[in-house]
PyMOL Python script that loads the backbone (N, CA, C, O; Angstrom):
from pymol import cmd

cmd.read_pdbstr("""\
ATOM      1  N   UNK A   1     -14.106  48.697  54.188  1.00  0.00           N
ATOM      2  CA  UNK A   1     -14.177  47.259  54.050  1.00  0.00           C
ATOM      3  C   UNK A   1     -13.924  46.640  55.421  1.00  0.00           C
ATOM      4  O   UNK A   1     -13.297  47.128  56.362  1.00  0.00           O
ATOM      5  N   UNK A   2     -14.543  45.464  55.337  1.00  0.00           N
ATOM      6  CA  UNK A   2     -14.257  45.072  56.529  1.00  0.00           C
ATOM      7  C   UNK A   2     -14.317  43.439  56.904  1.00  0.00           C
ATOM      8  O   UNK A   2     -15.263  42.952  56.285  1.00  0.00           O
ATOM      9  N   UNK A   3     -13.694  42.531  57.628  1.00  0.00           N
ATOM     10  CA  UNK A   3     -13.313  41.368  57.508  1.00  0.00           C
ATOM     11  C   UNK A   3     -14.489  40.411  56.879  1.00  0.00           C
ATOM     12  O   UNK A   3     -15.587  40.350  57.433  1.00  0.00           O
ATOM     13  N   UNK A   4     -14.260  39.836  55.961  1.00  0.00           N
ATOM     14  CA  UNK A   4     -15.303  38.767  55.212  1.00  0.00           C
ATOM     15  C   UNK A   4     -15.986  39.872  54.226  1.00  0.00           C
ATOM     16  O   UNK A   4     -17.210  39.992  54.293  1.00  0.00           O
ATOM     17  N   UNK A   5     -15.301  40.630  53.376  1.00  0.00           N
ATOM     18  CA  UNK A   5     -15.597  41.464  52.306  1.00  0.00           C
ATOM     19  C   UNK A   5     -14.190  40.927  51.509  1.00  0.00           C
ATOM     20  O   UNK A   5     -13.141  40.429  51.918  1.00  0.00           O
ATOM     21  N   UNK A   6     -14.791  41.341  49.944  1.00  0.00           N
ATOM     22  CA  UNK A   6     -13.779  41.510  49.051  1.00  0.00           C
ATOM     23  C   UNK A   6     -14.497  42.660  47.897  1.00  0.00           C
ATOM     24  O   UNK A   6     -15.606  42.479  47.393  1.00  0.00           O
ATOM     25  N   UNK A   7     -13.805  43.594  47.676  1.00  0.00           N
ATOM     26  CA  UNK A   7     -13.895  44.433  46.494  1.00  0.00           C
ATOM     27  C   UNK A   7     -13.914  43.826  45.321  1.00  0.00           C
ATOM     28  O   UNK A   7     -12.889  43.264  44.936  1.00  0.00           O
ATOM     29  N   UNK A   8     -15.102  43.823  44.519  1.00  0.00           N
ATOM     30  CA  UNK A   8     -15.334  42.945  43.535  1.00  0.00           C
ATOM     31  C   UNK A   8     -14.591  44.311  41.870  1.00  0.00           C
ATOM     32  O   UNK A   8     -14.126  44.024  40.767  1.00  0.00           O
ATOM     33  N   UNK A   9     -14.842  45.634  42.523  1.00  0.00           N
ATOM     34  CA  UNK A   9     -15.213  46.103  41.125  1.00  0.00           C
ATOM     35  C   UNK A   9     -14.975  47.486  41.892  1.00  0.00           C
ATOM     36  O   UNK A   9     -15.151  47.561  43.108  1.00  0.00           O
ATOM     37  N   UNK A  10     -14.523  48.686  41.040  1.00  0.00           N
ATOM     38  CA  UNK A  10     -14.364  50.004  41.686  1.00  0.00           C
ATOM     39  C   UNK A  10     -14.811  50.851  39.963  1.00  0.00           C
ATOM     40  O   UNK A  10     -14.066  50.831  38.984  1.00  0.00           O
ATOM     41  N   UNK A  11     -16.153  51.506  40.020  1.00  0.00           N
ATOM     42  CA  UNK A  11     -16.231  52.005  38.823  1.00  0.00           C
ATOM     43  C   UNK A  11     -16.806  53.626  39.168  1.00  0.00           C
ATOM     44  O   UNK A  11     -17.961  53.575  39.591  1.00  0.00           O
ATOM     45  N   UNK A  12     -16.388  54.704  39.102  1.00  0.00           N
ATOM     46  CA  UNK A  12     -16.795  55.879  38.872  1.00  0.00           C
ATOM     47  C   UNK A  12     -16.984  55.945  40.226  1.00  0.00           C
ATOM     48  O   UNK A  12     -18.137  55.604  40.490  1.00  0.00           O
ATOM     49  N   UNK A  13     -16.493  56.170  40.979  1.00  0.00           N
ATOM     50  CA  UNK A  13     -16.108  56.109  42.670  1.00  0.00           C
ATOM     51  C   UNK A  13     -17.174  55.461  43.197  1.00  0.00           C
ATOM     52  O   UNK A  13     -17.631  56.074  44.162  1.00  0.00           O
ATOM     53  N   UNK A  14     -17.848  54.283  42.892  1.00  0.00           N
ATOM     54  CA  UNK A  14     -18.506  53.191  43.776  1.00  0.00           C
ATOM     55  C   UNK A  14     -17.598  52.030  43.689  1.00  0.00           C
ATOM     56  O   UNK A  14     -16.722  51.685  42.895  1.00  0.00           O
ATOM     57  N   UNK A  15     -18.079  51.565  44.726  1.00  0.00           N
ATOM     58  CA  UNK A  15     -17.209  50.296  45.024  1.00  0.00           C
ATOM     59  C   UNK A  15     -18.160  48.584  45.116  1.00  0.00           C
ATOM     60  O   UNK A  15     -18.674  48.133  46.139  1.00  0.00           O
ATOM     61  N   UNK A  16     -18.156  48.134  44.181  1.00  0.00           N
ATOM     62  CA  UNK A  16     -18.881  47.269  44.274  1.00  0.00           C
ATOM     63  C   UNK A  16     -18.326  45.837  45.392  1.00  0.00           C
ATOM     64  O   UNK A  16     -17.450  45.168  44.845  1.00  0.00           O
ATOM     65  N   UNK A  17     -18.691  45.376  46.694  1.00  0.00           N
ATOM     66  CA  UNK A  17     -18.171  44.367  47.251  1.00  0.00           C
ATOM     67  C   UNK A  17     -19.437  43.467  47.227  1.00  0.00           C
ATOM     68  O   UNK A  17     -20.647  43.661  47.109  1.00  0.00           O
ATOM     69  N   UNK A  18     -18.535  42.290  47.408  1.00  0.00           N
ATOM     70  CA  UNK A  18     -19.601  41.048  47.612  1.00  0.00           C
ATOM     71  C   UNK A  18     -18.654  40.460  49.372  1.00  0.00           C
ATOM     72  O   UNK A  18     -17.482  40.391  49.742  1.00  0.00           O
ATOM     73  N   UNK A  19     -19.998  40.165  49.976  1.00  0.00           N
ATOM     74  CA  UNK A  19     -19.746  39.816  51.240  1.00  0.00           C
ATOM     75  C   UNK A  19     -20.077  38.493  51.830  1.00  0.00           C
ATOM     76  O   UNK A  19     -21.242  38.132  52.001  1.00  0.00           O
ATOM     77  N   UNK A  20     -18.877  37.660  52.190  1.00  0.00           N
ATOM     78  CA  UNK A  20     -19.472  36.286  52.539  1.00  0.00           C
ATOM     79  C   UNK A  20     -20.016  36.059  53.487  1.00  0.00           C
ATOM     80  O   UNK A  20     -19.757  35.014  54.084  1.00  0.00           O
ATOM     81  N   UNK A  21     -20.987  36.971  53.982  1.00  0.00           N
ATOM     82  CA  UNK A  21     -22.001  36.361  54.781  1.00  0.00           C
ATOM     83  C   UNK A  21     -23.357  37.557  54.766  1.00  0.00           C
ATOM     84  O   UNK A  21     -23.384  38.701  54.312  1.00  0.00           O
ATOM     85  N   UNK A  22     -24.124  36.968  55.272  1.00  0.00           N
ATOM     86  CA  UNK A  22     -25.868  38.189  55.211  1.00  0.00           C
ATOM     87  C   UNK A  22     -25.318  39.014  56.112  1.00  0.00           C
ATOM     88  O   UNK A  22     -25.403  40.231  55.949  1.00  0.00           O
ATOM     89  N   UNK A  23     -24.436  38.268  57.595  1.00  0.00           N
ATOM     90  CA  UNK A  23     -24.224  39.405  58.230  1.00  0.00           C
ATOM     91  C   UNK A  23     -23.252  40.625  57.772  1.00  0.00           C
ATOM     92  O   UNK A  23     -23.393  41.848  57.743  1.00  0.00           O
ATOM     93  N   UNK A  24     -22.312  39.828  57.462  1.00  0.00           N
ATOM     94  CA  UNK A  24     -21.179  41.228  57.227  1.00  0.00           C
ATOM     95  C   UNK A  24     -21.840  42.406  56.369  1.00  0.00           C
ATOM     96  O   UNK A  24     -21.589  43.608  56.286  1.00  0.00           O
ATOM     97  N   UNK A  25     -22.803  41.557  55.752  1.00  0.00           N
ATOM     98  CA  UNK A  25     -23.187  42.768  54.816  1.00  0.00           C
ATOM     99  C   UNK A  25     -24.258  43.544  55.479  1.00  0.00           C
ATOM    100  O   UNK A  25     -24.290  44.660  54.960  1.00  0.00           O
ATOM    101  N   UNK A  26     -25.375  43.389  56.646  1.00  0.00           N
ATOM    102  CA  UNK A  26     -25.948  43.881  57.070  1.00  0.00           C
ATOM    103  C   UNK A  26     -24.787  45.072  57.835  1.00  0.00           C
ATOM    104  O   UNK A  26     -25.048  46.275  57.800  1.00  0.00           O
ATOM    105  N   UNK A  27     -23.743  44.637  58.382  1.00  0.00           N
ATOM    106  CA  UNK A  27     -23.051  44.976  59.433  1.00  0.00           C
ATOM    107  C   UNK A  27     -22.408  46.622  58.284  1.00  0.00           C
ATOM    108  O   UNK A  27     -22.407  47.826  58.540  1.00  0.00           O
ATOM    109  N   UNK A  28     -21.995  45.901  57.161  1.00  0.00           N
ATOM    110  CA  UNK A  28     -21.501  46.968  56.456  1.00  0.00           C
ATOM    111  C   UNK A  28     -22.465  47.896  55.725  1.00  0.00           C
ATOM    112  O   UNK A  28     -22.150  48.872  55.044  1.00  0.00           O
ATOM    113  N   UNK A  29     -23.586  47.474  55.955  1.00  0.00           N
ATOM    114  CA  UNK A  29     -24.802  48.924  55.683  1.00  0.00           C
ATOM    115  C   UNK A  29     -24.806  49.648  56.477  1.00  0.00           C
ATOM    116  O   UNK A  29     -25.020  50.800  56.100  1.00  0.00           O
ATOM    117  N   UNK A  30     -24.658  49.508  57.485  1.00  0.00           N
ATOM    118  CA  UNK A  30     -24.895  50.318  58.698  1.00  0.00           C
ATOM    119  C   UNK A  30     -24.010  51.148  58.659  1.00  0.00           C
ATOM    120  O   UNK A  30     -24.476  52.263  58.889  1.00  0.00           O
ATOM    121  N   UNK A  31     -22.784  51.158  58.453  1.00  0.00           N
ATOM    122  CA  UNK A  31     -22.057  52.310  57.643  1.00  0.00           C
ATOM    123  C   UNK A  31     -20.836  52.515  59.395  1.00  0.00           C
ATOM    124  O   UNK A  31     -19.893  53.306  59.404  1.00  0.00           O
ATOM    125  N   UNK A  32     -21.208  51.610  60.651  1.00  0.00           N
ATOM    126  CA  UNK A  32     -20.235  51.866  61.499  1.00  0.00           C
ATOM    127  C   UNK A  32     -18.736  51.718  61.260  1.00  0.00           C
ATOM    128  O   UNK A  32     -17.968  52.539  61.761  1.00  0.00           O
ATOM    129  N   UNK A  33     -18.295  50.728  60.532  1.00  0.00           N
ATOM    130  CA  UNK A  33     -16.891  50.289  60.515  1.00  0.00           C
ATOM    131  C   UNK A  33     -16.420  52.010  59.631  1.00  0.00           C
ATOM    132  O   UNK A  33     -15.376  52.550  59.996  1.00  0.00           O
ATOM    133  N   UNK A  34     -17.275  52.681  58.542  1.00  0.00           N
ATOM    134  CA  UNK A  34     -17.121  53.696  57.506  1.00  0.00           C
ATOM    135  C   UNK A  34     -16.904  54.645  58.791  1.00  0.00           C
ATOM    136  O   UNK A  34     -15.712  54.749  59.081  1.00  0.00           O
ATOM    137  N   UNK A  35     -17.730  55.318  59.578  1.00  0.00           N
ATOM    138  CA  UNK A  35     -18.017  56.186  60.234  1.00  0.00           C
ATOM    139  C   UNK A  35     -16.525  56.004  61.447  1.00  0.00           C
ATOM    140  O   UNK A  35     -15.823  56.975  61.730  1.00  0.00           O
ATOM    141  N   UNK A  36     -16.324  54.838  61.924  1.00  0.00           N
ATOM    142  CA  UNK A  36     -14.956  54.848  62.514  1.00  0.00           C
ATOM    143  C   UNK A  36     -13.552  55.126  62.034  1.00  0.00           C
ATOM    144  O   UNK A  36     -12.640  55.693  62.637  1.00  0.00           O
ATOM    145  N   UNK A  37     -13.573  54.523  60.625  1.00  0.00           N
ATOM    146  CA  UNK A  37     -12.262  55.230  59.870  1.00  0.00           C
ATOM    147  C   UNK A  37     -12.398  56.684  59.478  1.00  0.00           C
ATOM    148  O   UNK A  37     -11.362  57.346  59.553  1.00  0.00           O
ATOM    149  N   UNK A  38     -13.630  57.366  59.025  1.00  0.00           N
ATOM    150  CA  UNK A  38     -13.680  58.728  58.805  1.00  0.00           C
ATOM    151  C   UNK A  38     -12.902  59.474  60.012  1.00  0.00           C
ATOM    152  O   UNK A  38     -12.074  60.376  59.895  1.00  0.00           O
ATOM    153  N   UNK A  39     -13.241  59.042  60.864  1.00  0.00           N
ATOM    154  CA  UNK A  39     -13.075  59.716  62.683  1.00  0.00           C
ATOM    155  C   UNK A  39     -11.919  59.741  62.785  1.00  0.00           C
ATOM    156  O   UNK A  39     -11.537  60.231  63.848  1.00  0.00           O
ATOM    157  N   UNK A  40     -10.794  59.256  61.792  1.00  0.00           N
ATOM    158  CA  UNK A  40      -9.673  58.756  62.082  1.00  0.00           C
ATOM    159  C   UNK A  40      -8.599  59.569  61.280  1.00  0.00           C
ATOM    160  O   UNK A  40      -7.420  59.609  61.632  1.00  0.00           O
ATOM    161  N   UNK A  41      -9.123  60.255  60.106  1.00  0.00           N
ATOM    162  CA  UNK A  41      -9.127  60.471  58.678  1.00  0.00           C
ATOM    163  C   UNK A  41      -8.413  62.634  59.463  1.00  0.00           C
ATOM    164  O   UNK A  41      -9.218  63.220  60.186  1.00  0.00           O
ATOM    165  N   UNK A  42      -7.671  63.023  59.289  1.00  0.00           N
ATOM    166  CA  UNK A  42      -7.334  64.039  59.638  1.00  0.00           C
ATOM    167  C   UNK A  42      -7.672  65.321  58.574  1.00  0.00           C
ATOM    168  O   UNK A  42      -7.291  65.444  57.410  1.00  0.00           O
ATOM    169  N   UNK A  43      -8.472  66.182  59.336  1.00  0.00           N
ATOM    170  CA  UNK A  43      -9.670  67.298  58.927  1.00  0.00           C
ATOM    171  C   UNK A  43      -8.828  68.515  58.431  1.00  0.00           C
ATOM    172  O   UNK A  43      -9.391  69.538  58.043  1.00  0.00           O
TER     173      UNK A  43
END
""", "prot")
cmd.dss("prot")
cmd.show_as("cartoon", "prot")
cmd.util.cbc("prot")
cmd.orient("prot")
């Protein structure tokens, strides 16, 4: 998640968010903000 998101709904491990703006949500397809916390995430 990431700033100007809210988790609307968490059902069968999807996460449904709604995003207040076109961008954030373009921004959060792209899957970078995901791919930086994974990196972070100890293997």
């Amino acid at each position: 998640m990431s700033p100007g998101t809210v988790t609307l709904d968490l059902y069968k491990g999807k996460v449904l968010i709604h995003c207040l703006t076109s961008e954030s949500a373009k921004e959060l397809q792209k899957g970078e903000a995901n791919r930086r916390v994974a990196a972070l995430e100890p293997r």
